[in-house]
gemmi code that builds the backbone of each chain (N, CA, C; Angstrom):
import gemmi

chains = {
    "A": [
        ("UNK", (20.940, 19.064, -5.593), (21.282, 18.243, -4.432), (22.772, 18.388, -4.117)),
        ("UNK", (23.013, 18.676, -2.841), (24.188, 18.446, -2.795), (24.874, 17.053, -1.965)),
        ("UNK", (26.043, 17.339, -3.327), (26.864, 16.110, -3.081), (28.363, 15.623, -2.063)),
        ("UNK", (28.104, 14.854, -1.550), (29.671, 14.718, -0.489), (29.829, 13.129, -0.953)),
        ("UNK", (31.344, 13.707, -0.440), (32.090, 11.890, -0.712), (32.556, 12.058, 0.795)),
        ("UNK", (32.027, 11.020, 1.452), (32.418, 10.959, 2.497), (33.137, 9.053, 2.507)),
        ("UNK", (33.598, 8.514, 3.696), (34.260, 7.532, 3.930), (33.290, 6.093, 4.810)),
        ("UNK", (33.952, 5.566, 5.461), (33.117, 4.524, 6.291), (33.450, 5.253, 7.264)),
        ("UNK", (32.755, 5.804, 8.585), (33.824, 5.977, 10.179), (33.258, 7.594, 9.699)),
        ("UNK", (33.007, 8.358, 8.158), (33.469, 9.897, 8.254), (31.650, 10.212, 8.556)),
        ("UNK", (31.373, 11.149, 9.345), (29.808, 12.015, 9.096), (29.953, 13.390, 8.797)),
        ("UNK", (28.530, 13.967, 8.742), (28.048, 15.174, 8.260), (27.293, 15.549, 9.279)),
        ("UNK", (27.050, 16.945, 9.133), (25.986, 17.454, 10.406), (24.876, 17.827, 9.392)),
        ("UNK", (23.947, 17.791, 9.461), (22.770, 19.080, 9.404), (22.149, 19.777, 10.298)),
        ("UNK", (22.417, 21.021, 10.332), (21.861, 21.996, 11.588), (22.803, 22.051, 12.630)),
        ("UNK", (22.606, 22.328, 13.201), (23.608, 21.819, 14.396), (23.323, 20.304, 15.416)),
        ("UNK", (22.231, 20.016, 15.058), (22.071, 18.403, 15.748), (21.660, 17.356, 15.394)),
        ("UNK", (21.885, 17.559, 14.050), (21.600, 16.266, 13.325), (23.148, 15.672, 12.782)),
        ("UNK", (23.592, 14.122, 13.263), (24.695, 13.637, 12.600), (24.510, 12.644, 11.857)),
        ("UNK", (24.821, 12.694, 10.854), (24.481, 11.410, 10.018), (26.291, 10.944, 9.410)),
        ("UNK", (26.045, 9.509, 10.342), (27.896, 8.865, 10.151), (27.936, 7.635, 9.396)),
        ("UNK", (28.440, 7.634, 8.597), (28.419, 6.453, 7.530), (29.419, 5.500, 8.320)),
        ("UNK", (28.850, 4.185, 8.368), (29.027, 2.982, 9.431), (30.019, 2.340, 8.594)),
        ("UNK", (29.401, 2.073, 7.450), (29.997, 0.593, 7.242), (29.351, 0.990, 5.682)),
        ("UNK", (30.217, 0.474, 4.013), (30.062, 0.459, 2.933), (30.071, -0.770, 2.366)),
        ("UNK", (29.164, -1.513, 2.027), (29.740, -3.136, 1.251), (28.888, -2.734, -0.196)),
        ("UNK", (28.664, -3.846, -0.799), (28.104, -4.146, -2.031), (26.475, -4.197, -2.051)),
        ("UNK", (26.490, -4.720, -0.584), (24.556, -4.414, -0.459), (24.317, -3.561, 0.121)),
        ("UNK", (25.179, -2.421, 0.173), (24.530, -1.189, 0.278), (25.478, -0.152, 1.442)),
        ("UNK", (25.250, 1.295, 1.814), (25.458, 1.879, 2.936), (25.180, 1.664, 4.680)),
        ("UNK", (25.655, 1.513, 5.545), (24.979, 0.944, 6.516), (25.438, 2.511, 7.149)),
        ("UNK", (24.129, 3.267, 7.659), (24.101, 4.830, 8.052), (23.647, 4.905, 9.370)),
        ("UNK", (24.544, 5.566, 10.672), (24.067, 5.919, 11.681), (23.134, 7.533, 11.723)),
        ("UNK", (22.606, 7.417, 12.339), (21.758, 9.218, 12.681), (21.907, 9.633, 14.002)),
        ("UNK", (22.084, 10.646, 14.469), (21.895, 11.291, 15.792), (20.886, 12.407, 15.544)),
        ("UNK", (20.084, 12.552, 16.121), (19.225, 13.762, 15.938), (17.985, 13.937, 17.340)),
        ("UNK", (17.518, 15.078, 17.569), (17.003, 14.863, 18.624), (15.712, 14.175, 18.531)),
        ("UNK", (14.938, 14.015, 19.680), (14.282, 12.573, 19.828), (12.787, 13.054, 19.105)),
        ("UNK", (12.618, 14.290, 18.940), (11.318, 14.757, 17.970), (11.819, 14.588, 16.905)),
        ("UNK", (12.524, 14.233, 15.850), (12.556, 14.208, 14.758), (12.464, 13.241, 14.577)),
        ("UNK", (11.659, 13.025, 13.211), (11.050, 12.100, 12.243), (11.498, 11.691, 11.212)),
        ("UNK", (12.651, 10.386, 11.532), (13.307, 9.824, 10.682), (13.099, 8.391, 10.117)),
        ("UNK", (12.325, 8.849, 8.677), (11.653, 7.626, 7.851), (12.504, 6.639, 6.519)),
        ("UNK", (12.415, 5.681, 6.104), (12.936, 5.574, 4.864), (12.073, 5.997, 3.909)),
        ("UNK", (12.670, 6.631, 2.628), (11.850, 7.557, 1.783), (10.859, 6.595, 1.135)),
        ("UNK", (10.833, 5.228, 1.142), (9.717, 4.286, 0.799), (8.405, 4.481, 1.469)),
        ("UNK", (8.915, 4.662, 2.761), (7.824, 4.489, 4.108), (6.682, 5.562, 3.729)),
        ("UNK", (7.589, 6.972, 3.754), (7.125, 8.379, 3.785), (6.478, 8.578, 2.205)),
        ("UNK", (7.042, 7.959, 1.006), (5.937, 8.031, 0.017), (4.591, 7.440, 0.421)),
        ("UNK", (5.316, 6.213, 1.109), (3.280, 4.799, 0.916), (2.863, 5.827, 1.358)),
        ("UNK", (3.132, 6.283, 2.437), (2.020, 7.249, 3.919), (1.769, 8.414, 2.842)),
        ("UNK", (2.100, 9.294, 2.023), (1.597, 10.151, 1.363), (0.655, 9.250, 0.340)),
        ("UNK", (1.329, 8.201, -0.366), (-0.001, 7.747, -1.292), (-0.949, 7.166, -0.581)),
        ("UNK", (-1.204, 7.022, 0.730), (-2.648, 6.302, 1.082), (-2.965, 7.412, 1.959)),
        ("UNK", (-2.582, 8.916, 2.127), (-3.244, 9.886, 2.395), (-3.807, 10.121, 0.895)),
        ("UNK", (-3.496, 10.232, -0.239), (-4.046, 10.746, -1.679), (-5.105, 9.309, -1.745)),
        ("UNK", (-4.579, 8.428, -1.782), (-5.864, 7.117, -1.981), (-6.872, 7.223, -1.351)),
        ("UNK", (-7.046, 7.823, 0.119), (-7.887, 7.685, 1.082), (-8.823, 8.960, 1.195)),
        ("UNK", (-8.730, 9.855, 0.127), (-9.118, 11.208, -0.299), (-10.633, 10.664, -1.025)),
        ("UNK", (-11.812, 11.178, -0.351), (-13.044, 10.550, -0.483), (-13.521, 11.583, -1.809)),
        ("UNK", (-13.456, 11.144, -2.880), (-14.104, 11.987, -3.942), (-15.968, 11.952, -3.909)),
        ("UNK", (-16.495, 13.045, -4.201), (-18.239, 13.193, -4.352), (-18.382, 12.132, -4.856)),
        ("UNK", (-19.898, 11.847, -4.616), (-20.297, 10.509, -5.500), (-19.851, 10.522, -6.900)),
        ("UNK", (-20.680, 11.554, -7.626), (-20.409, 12.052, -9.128), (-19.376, 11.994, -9.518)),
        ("UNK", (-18.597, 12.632, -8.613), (-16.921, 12.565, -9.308), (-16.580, 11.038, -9.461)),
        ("UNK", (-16.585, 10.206, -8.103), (-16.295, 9.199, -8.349), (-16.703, 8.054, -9.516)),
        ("UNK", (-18.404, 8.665, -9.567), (-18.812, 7.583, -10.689), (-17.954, 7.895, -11.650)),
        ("UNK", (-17.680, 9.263, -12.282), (-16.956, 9.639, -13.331), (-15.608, 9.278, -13.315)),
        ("UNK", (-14.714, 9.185, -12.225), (-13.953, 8.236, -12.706), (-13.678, 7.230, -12.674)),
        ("UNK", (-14.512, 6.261, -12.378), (-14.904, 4.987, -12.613), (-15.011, 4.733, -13.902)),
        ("UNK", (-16.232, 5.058, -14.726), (-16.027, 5.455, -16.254), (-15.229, 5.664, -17.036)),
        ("UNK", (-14.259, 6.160, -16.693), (-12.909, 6.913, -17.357), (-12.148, 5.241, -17.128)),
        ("UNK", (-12.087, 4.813, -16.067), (-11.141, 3.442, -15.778), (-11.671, 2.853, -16.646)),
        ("UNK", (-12.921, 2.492, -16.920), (-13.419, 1.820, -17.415), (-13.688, 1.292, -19.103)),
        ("UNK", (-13.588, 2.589, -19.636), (-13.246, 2.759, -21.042), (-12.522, 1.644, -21.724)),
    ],
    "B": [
        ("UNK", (-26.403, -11.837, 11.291), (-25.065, -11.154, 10.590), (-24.521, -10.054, 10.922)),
        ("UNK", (-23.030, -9.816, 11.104), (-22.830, -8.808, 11.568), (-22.876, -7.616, 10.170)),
        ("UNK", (-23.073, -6.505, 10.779), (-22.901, -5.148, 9.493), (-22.087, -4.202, 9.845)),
        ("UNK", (-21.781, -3.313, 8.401), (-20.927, -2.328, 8.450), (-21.261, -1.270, 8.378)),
        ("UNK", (-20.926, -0.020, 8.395), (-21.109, 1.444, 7.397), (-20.239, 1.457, 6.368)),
        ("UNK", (-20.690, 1.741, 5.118), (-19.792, 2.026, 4.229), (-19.973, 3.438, 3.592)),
        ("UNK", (-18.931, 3.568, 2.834), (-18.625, 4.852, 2.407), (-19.840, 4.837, 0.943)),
        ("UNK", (-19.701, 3.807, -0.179), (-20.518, 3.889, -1.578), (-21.473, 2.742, -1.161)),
        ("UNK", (-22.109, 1.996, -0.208), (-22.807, 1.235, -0.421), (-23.949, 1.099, 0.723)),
        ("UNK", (-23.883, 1.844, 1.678), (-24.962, 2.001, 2.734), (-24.003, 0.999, 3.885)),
        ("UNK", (-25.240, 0.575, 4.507), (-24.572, -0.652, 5.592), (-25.085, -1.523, 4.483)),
        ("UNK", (-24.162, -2.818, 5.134), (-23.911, -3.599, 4.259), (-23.636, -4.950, 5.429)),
        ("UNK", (-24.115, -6.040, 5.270), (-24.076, -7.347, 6.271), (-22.537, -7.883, 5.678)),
        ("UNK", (-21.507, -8.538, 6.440), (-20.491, -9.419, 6.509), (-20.571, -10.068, 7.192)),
        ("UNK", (-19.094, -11.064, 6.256), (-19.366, -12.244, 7.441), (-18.081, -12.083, 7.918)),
        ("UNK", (-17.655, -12.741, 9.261), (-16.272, -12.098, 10.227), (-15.071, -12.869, 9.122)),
        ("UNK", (-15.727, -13.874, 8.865), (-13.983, -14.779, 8.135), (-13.708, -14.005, 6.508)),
        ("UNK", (-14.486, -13.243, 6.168), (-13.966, -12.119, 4.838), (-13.105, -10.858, 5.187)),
        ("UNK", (-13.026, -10.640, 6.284), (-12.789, -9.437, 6.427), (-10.870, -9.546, 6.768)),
        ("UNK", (-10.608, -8.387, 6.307), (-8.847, -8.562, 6.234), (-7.961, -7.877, 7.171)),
        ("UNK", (-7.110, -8.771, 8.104), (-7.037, -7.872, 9.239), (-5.336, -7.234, 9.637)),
        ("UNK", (-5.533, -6.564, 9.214), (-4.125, -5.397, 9.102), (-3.277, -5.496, 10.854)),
        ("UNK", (-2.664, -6.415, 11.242), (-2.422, -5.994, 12.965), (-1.371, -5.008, 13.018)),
        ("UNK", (-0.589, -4.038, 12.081), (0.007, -2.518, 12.404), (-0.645, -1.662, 11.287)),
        ("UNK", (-1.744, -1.976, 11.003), (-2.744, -0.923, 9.864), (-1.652, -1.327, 8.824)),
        ("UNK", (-2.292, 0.237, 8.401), (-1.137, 0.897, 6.927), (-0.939, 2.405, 7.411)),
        ("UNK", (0.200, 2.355, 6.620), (1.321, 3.646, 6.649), (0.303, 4.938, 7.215)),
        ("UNK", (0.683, 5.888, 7.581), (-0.508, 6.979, 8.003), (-1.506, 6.200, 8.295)),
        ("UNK", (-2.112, 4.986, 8.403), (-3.435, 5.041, 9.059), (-2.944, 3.911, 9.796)),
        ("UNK", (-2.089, 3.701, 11.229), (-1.590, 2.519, 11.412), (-3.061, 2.322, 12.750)),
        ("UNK", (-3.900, 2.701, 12.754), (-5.265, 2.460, 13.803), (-6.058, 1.594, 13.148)),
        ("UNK", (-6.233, 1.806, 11.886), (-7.092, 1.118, 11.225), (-6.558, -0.173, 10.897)),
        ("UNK", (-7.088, -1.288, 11.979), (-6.382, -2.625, 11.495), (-7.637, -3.740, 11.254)),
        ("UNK", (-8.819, -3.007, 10.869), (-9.686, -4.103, 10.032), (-10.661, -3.470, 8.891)),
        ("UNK", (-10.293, -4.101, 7.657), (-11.123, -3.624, 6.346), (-11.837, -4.850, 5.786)),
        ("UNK", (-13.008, -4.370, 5.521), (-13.665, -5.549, 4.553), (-13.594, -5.175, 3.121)),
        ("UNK", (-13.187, -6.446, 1.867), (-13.243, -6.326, 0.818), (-14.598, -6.248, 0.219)),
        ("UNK", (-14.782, -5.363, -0.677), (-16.673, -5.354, -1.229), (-15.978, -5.408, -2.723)),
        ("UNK", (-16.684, -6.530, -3.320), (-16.871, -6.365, -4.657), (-17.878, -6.419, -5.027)),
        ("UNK", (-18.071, -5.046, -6.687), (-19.334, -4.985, -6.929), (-19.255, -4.837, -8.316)),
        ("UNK", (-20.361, -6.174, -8.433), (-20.356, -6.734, -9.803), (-20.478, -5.888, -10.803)),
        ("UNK", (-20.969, -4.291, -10.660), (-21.144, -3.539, -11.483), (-19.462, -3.006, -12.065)),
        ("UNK", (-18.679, -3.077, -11.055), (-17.275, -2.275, -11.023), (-15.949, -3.414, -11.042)),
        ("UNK", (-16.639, -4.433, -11.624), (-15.707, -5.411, -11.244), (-14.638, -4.977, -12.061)),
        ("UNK", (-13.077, -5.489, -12.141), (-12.609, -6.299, -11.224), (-12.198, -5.157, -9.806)),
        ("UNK", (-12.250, -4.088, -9.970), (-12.546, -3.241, -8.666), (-12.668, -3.672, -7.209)),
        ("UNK", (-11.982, -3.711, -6.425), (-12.220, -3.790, -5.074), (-12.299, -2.750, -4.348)),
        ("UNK", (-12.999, -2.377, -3.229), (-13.329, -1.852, -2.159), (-12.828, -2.248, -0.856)),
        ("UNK", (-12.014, -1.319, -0.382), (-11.428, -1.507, 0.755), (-11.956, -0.615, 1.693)),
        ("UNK", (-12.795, -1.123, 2.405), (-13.726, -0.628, 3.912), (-13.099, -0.536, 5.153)),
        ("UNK", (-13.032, 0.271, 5.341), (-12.616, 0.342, 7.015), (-13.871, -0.172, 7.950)),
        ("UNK", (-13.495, -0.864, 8.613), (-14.236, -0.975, 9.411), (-14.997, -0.399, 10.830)),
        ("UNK", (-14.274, 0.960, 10.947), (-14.308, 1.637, 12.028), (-14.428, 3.195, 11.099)),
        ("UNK", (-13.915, 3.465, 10.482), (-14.617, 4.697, 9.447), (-15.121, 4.455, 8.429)),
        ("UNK", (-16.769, 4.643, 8.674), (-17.316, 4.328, 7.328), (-16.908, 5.680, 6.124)),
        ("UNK", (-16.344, 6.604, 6.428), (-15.636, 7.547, 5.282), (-14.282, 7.082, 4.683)),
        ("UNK", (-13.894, 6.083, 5.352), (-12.760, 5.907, 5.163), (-12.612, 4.047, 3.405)),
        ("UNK", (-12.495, 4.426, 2.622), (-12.680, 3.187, 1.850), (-11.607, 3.487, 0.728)),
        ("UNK", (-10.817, 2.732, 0.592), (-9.723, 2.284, -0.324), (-9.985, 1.593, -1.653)),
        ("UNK", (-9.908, 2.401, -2.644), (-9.766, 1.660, -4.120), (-8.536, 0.440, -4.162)),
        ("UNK", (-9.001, -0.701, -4.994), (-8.354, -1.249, -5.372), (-8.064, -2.479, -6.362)),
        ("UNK", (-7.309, -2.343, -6.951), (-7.094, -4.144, -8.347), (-5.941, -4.596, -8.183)),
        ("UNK", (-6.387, -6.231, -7.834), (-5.524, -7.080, -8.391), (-4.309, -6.474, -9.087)),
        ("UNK", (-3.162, -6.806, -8.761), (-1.730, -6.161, -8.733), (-1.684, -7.153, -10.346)),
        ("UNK", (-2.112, -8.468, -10.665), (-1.983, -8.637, -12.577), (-2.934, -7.670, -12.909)),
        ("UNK", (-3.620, -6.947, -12.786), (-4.723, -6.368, -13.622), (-4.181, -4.948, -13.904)),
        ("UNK", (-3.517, -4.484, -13.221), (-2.942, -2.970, -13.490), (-1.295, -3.276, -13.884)),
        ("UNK", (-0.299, -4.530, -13.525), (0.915, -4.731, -14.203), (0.531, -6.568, -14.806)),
        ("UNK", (0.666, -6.818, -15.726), (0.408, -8.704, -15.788), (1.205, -9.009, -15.554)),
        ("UNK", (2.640, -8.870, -15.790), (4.080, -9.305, -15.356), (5.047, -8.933, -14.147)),
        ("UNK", (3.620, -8.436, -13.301), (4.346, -7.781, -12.005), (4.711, -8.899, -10.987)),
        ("UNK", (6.183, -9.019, -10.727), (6.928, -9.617, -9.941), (6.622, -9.398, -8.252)),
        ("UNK", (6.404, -10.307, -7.717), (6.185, -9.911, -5.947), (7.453, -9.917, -5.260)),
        ("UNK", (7.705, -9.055, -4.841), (9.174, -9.606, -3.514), (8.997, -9.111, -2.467)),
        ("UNK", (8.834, -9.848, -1.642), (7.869, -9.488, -0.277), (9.256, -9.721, 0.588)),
        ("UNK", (9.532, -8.833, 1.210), (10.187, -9.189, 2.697), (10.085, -10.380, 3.209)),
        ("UNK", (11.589, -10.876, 3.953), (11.765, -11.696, 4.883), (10.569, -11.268, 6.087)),
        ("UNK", (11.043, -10.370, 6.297), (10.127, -9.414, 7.905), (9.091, -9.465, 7.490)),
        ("UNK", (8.533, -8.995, 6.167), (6.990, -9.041, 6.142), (6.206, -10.414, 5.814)),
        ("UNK", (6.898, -11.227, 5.338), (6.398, -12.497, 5.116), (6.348, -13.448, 6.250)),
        ("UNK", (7.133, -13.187, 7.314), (7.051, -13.521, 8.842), (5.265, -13.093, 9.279)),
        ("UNK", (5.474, -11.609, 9.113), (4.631, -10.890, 9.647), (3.118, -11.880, 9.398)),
        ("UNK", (3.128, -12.014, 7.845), (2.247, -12.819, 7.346), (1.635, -14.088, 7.932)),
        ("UNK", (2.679, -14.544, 8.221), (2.281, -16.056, 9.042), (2.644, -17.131, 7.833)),
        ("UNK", (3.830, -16.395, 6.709), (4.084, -17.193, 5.520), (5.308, -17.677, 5.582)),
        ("UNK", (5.523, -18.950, 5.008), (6.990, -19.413, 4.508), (7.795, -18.473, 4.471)),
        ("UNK", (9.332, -17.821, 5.235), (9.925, -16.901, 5.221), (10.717, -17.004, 3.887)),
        ("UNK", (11.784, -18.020, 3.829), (12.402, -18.308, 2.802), (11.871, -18.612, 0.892)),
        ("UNK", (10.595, -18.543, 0.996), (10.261, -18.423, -0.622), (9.531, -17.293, -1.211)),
        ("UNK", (8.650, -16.728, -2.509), (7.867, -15.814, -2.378), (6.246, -16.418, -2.328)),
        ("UNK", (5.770, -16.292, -1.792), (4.350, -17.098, -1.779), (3.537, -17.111, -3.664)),
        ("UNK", (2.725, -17.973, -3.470), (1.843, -18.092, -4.519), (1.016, -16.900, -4.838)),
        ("UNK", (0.985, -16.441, -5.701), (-0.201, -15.585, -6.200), (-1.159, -15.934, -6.353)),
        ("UNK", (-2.476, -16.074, -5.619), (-4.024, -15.937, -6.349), (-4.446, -17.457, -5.298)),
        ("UNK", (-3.032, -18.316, -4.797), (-3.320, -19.598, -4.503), (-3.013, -19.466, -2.734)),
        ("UNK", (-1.948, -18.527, -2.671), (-1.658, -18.462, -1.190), (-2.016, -16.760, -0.596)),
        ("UNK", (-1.851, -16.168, -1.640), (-2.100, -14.329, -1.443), (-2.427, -13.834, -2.350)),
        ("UNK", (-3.591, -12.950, -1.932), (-3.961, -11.692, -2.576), (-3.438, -10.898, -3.108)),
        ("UNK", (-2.580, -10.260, -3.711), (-1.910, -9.027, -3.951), (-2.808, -7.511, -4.845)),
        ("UNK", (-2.637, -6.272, -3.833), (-3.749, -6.069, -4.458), (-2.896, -4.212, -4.338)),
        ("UNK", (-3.088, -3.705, -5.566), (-2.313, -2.128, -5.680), (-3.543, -1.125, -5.600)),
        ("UNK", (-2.871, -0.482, -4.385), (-4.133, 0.481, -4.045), (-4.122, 1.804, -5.307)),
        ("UNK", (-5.548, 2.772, -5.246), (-5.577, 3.376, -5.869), (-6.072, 4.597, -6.033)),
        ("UNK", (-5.063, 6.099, -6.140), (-5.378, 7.358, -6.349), (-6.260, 7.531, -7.206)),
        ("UNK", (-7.381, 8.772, -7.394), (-7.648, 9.222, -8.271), (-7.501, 10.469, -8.187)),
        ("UNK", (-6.849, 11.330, -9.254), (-6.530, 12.333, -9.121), (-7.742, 13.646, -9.634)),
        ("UNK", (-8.046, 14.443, -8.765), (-9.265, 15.287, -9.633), (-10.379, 14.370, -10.409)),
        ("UNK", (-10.413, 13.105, -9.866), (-11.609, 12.528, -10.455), (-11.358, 12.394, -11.928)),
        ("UNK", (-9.960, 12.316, -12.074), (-9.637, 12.047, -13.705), (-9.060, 10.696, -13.747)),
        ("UNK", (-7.436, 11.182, -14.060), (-6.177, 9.913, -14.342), (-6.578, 9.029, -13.046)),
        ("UNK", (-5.911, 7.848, -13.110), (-5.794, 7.206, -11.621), (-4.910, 6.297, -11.749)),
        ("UNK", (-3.654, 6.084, -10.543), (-2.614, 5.670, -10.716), (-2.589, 4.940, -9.704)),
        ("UNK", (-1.731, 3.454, -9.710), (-1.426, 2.556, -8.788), (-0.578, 2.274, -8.169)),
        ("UNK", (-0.624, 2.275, -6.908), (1.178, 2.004, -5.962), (1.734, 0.749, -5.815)),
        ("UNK", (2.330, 0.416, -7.068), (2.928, -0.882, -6.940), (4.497, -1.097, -5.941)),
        ("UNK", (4.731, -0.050, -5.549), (5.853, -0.121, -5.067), (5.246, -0.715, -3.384)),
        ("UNK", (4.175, -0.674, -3.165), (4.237, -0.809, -1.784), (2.519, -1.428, -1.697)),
        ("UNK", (2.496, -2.543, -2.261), (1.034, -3.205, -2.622), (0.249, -4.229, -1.168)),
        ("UNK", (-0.967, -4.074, -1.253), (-1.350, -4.430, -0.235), (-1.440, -6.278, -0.112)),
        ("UNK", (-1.107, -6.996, 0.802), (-0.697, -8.544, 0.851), (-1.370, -8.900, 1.800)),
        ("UNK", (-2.686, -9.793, 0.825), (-3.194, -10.969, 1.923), (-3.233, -12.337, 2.182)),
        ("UNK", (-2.817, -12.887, 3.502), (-2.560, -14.001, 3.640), (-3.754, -14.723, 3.334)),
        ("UNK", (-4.215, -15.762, 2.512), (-6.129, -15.813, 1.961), (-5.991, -17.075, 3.088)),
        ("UNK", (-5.024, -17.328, 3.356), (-5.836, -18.745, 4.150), (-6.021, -18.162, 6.127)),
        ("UNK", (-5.518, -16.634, 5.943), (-5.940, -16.457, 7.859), (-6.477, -15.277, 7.615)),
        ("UNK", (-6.559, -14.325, 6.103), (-6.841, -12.924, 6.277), (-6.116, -12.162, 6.796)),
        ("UNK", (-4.793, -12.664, 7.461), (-3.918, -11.341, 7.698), (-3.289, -10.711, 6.716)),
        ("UNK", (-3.196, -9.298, 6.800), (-2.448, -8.519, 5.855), (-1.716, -7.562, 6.042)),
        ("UNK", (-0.780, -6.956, 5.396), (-0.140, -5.627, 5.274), (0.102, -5.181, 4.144)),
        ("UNK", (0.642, -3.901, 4.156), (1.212, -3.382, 2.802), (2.384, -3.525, 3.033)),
        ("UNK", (2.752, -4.701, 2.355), (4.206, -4.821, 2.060), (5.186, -3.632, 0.977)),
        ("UNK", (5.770, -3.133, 1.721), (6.614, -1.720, 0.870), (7.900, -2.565, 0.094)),
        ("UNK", (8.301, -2.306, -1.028), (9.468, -3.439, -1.852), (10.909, -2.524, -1.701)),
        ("UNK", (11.853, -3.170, -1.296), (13.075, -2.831, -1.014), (13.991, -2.187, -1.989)),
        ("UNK", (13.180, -2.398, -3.316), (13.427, -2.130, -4.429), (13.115, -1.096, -5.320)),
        ("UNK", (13.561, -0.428, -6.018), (13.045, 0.673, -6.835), (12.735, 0.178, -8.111)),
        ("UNK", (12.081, -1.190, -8.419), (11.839, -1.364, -9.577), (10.592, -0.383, -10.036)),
        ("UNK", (9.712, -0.876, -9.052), (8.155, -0.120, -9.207), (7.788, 1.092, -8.620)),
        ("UNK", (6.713, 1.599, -9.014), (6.382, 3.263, -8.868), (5.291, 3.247, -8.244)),
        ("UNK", (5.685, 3.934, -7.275), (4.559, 4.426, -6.066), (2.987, 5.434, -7.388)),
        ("UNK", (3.497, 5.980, -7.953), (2.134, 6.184, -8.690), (2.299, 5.767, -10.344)),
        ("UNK", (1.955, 4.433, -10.493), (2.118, 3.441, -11.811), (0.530, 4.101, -12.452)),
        ("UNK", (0.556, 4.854, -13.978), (-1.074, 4.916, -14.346), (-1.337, 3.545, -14.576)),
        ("UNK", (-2.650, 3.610, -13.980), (-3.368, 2.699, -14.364), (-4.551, 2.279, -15.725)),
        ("UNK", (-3.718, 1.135, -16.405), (-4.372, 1.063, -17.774), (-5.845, 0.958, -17.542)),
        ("UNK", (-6.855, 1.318, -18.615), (-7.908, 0.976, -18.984), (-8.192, -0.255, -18.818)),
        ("UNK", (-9.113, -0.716, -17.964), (-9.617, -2.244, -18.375), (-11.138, -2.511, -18.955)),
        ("UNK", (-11.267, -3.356, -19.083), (-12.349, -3.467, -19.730), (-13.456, -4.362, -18.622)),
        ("UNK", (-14.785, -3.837, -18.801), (-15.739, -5.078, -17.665), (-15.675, -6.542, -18.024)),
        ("UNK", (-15.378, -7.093, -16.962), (-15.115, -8.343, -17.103), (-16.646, -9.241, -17.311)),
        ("UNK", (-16.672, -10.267, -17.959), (-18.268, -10.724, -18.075), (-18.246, -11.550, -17.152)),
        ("UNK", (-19.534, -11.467, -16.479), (-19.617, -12.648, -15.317), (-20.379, -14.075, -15.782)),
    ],
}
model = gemmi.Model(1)
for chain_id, residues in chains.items():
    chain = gemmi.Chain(chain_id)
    for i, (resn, *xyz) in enumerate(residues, 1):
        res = gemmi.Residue()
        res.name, res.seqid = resn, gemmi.SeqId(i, " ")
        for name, pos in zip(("N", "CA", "C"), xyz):
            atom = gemmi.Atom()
            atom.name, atom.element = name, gemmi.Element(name[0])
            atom.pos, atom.b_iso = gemmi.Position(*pos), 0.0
            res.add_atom(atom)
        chain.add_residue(res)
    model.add_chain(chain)
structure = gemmi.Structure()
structure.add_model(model)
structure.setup_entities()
């Protein structure tokens, strides 16, 4: 990963149109502006895990399989 | 009575005041804003989360003590609004809300629980969401211990 020390007021680009400007620094946390164009899909990485784990939760296993791991929980 | 399609149980009759009603869904499925809970005495403490509009569509799930016992709730200001709950406290467990950690199975083997972002129902209107925690205490895929059948 790469790392920057940036300031309150200082940003970064990615690509050429993405800006990400660090607002404001306190004790509860970073407060982060973004510029990027209006198709991009900007999530908090909480959001974008749930939505991957209830695409994997929502993954319909065969009957069989399922009984079987039902069983396995069950042990 | 009204009925459903379900995914493991055929159609199946409900009644409208059981059913749990999601008004921005969940994450990737924000359409789906009504599921009925099925419990089945064979799989207890196991819940079944039904869509109500895809009968392919059905969600594993337990009781958030049954997969952590000492699992702490901290529900959002915003989402506890959302709820129709006391903003300023954390609600009751078991007395005012459901709390309930959905559940992967992987290859029909391990199966792990998302406590980081557990599903919350208001029991006295049935509204719900998955409240996501602001926090990195808990793990989006927690294994889930062995339990044992509960006797009825």
């Amino acid at each position: 990963m790469l790392v920057l020390r940036r300031r309150a007021g200082e940003s970064v680009f990615i690509g050429d149109d993405i800006e990400i400007e660090i607002l404001a620094i306190s004790s509860q946390g970073a407060k982060i502006g973004i510029r990027a164009p209006r198709e991009t899909v900007i999530l908090r990485k909480e959001l974008k895990l749930t939505q991957q784990q209830n695409e994997a939760a929502a993954q319909i296993l065969a009957k069989k399989d399922f009984e079987r791991a039902l069983e396995k929980l069950r042990v | 009575m009204a009925q459903v399609e379900t995914q493991y149980f055929g159609t199946m009759s409900y009644r409208e005041d059981s059913v749990f009603d999601f008004p921005d869904g969940l994450p990737a499925f924000v359409h789906e804003k009504r599921f009925i809970p099925i419990e089945s005495p064979q799989h207890s403490p196991l819940l079944f989360l039904q869509s109500m509009t895809q009968p392919a569509l059905c969600f594993l799930a337990l009781p958030i003590q049954v997969v952590a016992p000492d699992y702490r709730i901290a529900i959002s200001r915003e989402d506890l609004v959302l709820l129709e709950l006391q903003p300023d406290r954390q609600p009751e467990l078991a007395n005012e809300v459901a709390v309930l950690a959905l559940l992967s199975l992987h290859d029909g083997l391990a199966a792990t629980a998302n406590l980081m972002a557990p599903i919350v129902v208001n029991l006295k209107t049935r509204r719900a969401l998955q409240a996501i925690r602001q926090d990195s205490g808990y793990s989006h895929q927690h294994p889930v211990p062995r339990f044992a059948e509960q006797a009825c």
